[in-house]
N, C-alpha and C positions, 0 to 999 in steps of 0.2 A: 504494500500500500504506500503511494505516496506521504509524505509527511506535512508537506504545502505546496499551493500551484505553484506547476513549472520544475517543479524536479522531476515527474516523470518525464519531461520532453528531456531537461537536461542529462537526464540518464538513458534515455533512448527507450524510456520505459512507460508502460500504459499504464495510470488508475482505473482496470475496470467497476471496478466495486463505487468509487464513487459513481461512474456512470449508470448505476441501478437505478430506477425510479423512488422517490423518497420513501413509498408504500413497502418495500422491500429493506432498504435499507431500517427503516423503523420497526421492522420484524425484526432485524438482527440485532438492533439495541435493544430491544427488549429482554435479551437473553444476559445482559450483562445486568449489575448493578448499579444505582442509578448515578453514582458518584465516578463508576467507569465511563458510564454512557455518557457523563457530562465532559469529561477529558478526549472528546472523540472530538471535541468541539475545536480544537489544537490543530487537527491536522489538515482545513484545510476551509476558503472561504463557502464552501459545499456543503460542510460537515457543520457548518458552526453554530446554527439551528436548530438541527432537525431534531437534538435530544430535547427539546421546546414542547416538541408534537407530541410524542410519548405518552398512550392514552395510562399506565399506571408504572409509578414512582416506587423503589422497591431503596431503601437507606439502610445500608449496616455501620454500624459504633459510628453514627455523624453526629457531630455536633449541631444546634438549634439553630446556631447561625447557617451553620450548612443548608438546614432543612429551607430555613424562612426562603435563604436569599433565592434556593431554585424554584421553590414554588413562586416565588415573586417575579422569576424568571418563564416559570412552566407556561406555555400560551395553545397547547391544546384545546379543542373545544368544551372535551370533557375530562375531569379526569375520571376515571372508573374506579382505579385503585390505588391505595396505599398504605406500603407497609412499612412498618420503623421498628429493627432489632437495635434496643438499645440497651449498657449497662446501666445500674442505679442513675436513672433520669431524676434528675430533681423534678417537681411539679412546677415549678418555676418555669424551668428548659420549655416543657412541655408547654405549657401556656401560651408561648411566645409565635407557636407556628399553629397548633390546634386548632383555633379558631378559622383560621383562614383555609383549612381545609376542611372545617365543617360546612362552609360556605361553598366548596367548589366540588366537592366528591361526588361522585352522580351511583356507585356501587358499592364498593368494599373497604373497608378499614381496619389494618391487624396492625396491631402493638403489642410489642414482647419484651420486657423490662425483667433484663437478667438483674438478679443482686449476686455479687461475688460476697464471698464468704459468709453464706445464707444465717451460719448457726450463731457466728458472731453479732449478728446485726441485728438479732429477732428482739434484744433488749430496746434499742436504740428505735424500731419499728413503734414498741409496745408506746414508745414514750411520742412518738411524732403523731402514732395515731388517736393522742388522747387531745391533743392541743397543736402539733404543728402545722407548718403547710401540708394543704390540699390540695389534689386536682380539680377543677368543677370541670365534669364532661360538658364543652357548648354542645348547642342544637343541632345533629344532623339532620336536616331539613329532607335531604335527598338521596342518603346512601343507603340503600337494602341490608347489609351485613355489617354487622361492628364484633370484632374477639378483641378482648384487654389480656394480657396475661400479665399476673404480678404485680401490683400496683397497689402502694399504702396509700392511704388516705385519698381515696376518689367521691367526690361528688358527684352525684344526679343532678341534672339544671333543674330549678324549682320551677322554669317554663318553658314554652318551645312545643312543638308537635314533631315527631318523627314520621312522617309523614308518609312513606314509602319502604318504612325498615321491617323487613321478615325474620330475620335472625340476628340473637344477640346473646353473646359468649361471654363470660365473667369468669375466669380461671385467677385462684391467688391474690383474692382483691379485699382491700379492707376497706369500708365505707365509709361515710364520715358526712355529715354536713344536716341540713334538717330536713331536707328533702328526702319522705321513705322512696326505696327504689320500686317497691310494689305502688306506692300512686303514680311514680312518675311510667312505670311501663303498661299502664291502665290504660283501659281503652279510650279514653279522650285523649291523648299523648302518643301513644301506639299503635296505633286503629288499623295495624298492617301487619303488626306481629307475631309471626305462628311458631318459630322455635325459638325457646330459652332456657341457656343452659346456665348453672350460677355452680361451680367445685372449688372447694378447699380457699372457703370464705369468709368472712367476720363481719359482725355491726348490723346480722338483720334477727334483731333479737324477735321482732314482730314483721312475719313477710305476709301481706294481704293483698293478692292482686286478682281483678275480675280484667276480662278482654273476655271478648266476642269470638277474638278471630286464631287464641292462641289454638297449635294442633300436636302439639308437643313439648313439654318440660321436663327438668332434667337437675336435680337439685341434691346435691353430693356433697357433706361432710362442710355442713355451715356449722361453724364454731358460733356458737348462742343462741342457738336460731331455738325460740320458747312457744314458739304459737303459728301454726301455717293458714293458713286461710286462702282456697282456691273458690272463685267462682269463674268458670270456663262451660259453657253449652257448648261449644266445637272442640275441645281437649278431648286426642284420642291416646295418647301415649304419655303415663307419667311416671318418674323412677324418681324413688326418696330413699336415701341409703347417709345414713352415719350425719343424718345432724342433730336429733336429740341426743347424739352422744355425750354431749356435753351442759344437759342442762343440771339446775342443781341438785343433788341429793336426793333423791324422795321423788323428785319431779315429776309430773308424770306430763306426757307428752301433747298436748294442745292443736288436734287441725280440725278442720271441717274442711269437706271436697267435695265442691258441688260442681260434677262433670258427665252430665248424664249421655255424653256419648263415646263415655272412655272404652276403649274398647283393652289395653293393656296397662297393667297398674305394675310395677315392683316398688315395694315394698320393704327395703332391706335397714330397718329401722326402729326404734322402738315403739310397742303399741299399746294401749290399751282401747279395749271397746266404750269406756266408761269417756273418754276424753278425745278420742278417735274418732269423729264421724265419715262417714258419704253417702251421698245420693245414689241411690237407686241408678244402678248402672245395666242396662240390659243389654248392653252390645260387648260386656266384659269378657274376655278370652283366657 
């Protein structure tokens, strides 16, 4: 590949590859990363755009400036997707570019927030989650999928509609702020949402969520979680495994589920009939 115009003449040499049509050439960036994609820009006045068009953004260990200045740069029509592996993000970092991709995402959004030295830190966690900074998630207006992984202190927006979102993944997340996560994924807010998955999570000591349109839930090993509360008429799949595991002593377990067209329920959790209820489920498997 040439490196800039006029060195292949000067070498007696062809750029075919830039000669591809931009459509092809933007399939092959695709397959890099978006911080490679953007160094493609270097080699040539051909090249120095086209990582612009790039319908989804894919960032490993970038920093916030990184992130801001390309989306700032990014001039695609849509973007579809984006994804950011980062280490211990502060929620600070995050705030700085978040917003502006809540605004622009038209599909998907994955965040994976390594912490190095997990066992070290889980003190230091306990203490930010009681009083430090928080994330507040803004509004995705327009994106269909949202996964967090790992994340202390994250807010729910206390307003905004999601307006087009189907799916929404909550893995290793601490909550925090005064907004519950079950009003804000309620069906006035969420009016699109059919799967929700929430594992190895804190802060919903009280989880109450009704929607119309959810068709699968998925709820693993919430630490505190004292009272479940489902109202779902279209919920056909639901799995509750290891969150009363932790409530206190004597405790006994807190839901009512009213899903009268569950057709598959697991159960892998503590029960009693006395404190336990559901609705009359006839399409139960």
């Amino acid at each position: 590949m040439a490196h800039h115009d006029g060195e292949a003449a000067a070498t007696g040499g062809e750029d075919r590859l830039s000669m591809l049509p931009d459509e092809l050439i933007i399939q092959i960036l695709l397959r890099l990363d978006t911080f490679t994609a953007v160094r493609t820009s270097i080699l040539s006045r051909r090249w120095r755009l086209l990582w612009c068009l790039l319908p989804k953004l894919d960032f490993v260990l970038s920093d916030a400036y990184s992130i801001r200045t390309a989306l700032g740069a990014h001039d695609a029509p849509s973007l579809r997707r984006l994804s950011v592996l980062s280490i211990d993000a502060a929620p600070e970092s995050m705030a700085e570019w978040l917003p502006v991709t809540a605004r622009r995402l038209s599909e998907e959004l994955v965040l994976i927030n390594f912490v190095e030295n997990k066992d070290d830190k889980d003190d230091k966690e306990d203490k930010a989650g009681e009083g430090g900074a928080f994330l507040e998630l803004p509004c995705f207006g327009s994106a269909t999928k949202l996964s967090l992984v790992r994340f202390n202190a994250l807010a729910v927006p206390p307003s905004g509609v999601f307006a087009r979102l189907t799916e929404l993944s909550l893995d290793t997340i601490r909550f925090h702020g005064p907004c519950e996560l079950g009003d804000a994924v309620s069906l006035a807010r969420f009016p699109s949402l059919k799967q929700l998955t929430i594992r190895n999570s804190q802060g919903l000591s009280n989880f109450t969520i009704h929607s119309d349109s959810l068709v699968k839930m998925e709820l693993d090993s919430l630490k505190g979680l004292q009272q479940l509360n489902v109202v779902a008429p279209a919920l056909q799949v639901l799995h509750v495994q290891s969150c009363f595991a932790h409530t206190p002593t004597g405790a006994q377990p807190v839901a009512d589920i009213s899903a009268p067209q569950l057709e598959i329920l697991q159960w892998n959790d503590a029960f009693d009939s006395s404190s336990v209820q559901f609705s009359k489920m006839v399409n139960l498997e």
